[in-house]
C-alpha positions in Angstrom: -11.8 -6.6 11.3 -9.5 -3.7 11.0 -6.4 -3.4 13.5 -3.4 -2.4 13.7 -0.5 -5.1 12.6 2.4 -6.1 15.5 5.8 -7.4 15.2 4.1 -11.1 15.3 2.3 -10.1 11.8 5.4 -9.6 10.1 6.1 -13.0 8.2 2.3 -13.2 7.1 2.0 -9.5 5.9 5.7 -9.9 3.5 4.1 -12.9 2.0 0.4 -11.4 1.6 2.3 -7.8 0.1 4.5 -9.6 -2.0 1.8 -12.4 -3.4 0.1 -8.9 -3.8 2.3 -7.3 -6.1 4.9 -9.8 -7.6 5.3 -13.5 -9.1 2.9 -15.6 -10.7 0.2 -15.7 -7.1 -0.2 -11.8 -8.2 -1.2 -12.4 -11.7 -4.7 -13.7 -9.7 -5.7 -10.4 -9.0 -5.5 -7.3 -11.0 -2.9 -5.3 -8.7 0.0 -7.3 -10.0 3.5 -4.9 -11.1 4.9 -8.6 -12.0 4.9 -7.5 -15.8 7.5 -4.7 -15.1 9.0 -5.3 -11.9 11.4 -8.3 -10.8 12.2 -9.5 -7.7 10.1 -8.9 -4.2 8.0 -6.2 -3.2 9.5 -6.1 0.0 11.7 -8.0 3.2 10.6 -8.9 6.8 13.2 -6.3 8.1 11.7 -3.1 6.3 8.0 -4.2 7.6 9.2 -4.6 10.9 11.2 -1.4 10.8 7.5 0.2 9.8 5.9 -0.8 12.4 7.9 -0.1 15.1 8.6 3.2 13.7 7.4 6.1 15.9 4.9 7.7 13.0 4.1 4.4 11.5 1.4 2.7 11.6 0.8 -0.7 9.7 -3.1 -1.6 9.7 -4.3 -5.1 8.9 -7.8 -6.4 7.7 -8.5 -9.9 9.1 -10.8 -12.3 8.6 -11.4 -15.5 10.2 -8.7 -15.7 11.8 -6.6 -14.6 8.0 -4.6 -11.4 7.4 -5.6 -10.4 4.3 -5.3 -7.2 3.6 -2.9 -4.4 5.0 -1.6 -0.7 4.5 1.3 1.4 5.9 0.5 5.1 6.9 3.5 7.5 7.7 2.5 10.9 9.7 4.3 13.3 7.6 2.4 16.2 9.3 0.0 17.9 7.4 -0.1 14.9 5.3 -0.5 11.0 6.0 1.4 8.8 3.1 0.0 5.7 2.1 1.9 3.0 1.2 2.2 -0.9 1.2 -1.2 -1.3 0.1 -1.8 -5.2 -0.1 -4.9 -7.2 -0.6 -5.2 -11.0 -1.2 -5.3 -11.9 -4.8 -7.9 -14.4 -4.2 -10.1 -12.0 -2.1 -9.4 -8.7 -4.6 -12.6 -7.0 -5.8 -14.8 -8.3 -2.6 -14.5 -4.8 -0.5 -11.8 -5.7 1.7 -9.4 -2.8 0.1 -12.0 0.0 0.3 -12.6 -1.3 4.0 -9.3 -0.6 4.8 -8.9 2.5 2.7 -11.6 4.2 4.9 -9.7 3.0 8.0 -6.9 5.0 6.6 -8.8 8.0 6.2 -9.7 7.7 9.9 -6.3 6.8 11.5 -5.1 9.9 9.4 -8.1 12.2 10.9 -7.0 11.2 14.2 -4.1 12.3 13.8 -4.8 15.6 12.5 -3.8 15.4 9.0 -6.0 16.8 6.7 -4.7 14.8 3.5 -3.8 11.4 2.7 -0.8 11.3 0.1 0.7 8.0 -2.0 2.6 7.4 -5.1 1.9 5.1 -7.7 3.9 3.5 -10.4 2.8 6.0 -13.5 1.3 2.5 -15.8 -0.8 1.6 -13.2 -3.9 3.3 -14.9 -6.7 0.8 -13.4 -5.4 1.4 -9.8 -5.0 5.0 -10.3 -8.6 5.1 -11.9 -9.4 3.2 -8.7 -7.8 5.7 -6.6 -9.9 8.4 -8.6 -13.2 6.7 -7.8 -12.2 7.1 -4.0 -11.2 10.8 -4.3 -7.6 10.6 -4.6 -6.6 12.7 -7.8 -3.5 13.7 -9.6 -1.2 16.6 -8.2 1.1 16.5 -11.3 4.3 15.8 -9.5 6.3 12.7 -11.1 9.1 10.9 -8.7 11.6 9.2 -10.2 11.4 5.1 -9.0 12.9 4.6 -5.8 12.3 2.0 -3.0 12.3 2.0 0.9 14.7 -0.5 1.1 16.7 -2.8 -1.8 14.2 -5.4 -1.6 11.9 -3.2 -3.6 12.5 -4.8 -6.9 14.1 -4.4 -10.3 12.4 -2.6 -12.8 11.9 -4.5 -16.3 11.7 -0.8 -17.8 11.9 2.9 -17.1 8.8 3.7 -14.2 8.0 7.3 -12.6 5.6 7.4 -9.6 2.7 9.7 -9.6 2.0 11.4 -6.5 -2.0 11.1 -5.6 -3.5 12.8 -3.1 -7.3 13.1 -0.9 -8.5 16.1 1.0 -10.0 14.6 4.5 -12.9 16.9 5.5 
């Protein structure tokens, strides 16, 4: 099930996002930046700070009773950005990210944006390929590296995000 996260979420979804993306946990699924990025992915007070943010929202995928997935969307206007994107190691390749990927989609369509916008780390080919499969594709802007808060980690070399993007009909 699909929902929207709450301030009682918090603790579980740092420690699903970070198991996600960093430390040895991630290395179980095939999302892991823990081969060129240090430290955490992100802190309790940035994920709250999301969520009670006024054109935030921070969905959740639950199963039995088990957070285990979750996305943030901003409403930047014309454009939702995606971000936070976090699925269990364990549970990675089972459906539960394009399940919440379409509930993106949705949550941006009701809020009358007609694209859906993200940035990923430039040596992440199988997740942009991923991406790709789902209609997001290459604008050709490059961002330098930069985090929402310090927590984001230190990279291990020199990264550029590519910005991705998905027309919503």
């Amino acid at each position: 099930m699909i929902s929207k996260a709450t301030i009682e979420d918090v603790s579980v979804l740092n420690k699903l996002i970070n198991s996600a993306y960093r430390g040895e946990s991630s290395r179980k699924g095939w999302t892991t930046e823990a081969d060129f990025l240090d430290g955490t992915r992100c802190d309790e007070k940035t994920i709250k700070e999301i969520i009670e943010a006024k054109k935030s929202v921070f969905l959740k995928y639950k199963e039995n009773d088990e957070i285990l997935g979750c996305l943030r969307l901003d409403n930047r206007g014309e454009k939702m950005y995606l971000g936070m994107f976090a699925v269990d190691p364990e549970t990675q390749g089972k459906g539960v990210g394009k399940k919440l990927l379409l509930a993106a989609e949705d949550e941006a369509r009701n809020q009358n944006c007609h694209f859906i916008e993200m940035t990923v780390i430039s040596v992440r080919v199988e997740l942009i390929a991923w991406y790709n499969k789902h209609g997001y594709v290459g604008t050709g802007v490059e961002k330098p590296m930069e985090f929402d808060s310090p927590s984001g980690g230190v990279p291990k070399m020199d990264l550029r995000f590519v910005v991705l993007e998905k027309p919503l009909n």
